[in-house]
Residue frames as qw, qx, qy, qz and C-alpha x, y, z in Angstrom:
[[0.901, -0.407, -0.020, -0.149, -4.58, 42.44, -1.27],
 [0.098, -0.689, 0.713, -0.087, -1.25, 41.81, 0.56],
 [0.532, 0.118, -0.838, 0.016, 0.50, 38.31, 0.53],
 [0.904, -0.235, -0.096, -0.344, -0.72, 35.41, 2.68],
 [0.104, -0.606, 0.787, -0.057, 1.22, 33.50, 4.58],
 [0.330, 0.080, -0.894, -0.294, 0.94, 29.77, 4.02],
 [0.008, 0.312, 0.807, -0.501, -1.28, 28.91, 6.90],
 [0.426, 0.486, 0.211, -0.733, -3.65, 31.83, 5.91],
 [0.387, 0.214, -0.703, -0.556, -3.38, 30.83, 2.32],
 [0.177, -0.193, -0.960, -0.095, -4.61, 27.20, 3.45],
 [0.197, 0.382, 0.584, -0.688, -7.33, 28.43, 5.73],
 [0.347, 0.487, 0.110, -0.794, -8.70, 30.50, 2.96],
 [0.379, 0.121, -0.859, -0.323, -8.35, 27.41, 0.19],
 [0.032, 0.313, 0.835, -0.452, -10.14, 25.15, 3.37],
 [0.381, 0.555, 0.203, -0.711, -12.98, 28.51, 3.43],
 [0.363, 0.284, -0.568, -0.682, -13.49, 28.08, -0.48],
 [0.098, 0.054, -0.992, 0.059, -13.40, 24.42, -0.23],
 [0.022, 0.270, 0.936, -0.225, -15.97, 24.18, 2.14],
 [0.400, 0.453, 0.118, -0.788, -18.21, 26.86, 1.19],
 [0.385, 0.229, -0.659, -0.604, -18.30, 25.17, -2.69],
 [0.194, -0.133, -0.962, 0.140, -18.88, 21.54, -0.78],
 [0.071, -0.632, -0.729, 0.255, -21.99, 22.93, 1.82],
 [0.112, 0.510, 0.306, 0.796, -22.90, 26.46, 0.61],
 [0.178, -0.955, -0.171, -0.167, -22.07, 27.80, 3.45],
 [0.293, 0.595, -0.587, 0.463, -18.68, 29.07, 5.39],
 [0.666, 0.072, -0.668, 0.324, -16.89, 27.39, 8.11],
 [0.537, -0.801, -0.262, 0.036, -17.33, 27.87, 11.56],
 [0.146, 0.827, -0.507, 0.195, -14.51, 28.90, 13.46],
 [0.641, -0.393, 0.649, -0.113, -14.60, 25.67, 15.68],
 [0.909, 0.236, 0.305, 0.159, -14.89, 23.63, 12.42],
 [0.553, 0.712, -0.336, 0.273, -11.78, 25.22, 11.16],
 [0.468, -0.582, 0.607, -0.270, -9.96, 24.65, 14.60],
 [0.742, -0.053, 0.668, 0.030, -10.36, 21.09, 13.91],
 [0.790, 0.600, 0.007, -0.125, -9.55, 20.99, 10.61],
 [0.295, 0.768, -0.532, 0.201, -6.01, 22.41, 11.29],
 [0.786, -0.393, -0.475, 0.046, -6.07, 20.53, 14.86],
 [0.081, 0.541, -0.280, 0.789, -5.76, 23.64, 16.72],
 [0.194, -0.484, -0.754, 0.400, -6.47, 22.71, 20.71],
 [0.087, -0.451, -0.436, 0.774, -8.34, 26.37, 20.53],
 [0.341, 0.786, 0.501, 0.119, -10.29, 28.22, 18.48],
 [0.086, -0.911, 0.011, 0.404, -8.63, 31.30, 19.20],
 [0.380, -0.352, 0.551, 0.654, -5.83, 30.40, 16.58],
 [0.235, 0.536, 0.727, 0.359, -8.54, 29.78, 13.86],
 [0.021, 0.935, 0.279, -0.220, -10.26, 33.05, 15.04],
 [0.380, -0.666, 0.295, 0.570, -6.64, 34.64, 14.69],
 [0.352, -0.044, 0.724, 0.592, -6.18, 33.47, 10.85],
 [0.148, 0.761, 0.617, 0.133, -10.01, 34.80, 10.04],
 [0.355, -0.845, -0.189, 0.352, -8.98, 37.58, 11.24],
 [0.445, -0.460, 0.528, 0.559, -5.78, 38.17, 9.25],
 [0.442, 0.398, 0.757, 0.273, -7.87, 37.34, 6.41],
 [0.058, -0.791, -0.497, 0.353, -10.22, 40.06, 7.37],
 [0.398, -0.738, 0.096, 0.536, -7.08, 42.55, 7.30],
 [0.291, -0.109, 0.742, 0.594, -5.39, 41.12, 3.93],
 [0.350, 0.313, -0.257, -0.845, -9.06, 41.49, 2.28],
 [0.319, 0.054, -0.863, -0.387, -9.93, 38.35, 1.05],
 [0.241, -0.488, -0.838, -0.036, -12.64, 38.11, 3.61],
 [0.174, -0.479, 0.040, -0.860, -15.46, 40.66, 4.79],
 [0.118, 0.231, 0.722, -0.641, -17.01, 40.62, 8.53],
 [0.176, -0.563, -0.571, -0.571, -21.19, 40.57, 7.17],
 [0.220, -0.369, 0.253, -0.867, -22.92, 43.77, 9.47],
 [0.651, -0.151, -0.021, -0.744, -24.40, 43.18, 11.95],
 [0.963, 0.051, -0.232, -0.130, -23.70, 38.71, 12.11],
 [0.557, -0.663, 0.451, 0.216, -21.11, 36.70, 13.26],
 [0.779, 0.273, 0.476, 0.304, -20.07, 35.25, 9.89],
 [0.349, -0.613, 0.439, 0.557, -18.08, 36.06, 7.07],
 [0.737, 0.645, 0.167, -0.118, -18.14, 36.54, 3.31],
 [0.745, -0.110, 0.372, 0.542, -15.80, 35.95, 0.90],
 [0.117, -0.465, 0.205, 0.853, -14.25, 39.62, -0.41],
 [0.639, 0.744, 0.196, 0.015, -16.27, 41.09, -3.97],
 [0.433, 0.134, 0.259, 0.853, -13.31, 42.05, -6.44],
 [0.200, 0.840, -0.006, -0.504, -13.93, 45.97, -7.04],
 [0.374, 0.852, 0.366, -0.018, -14.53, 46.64, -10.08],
 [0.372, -0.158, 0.179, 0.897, -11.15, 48.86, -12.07],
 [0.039, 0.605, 0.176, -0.775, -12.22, 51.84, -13.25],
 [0.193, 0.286, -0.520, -0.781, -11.84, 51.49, -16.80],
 [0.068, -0.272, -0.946, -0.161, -14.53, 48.29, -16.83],
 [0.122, 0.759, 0.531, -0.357, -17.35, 50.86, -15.67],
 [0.213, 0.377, -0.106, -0.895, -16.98, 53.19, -18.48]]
């Protein structure tokens, strides 16, 4: 997974956050207002980025989002 800039970093602390708090993930409009972005599209832009970096997966098929599985190293499956 590549580095994070700080913004993404928070977003994806926020995404943890609120997933632990209501077991489930954030919208994108309820992240917009968290940061106090006048658009969604910037929120949409950092999910995204997330997406890219790994640390979140796009679930088939939904509009929502999961937080990345670690894979497994090779030597832990012999």
């Amino acid at each position: 997974m590549s580095r994070l800039t700080a913004k993404q970093a928070a977003v994806l602390d926020f995404m943890r956050e609120y997933e632990a708090a209501n077991d489930n993930m954030p919208t994108i409009p309820v992240i917009a207002r968290r940061f106090g972005y006048a658009s969604a599209n910037a929120a949409n832009d950092h999910v995204q980025a997330l997406v890219k970096h790994g640390h979140l997966e796009r679930l088939a098929g939904q509009v929502g989002f999961r937080f990345a599985r670690e894979k497994p190293c090779a030597a832990a499956q012999v």
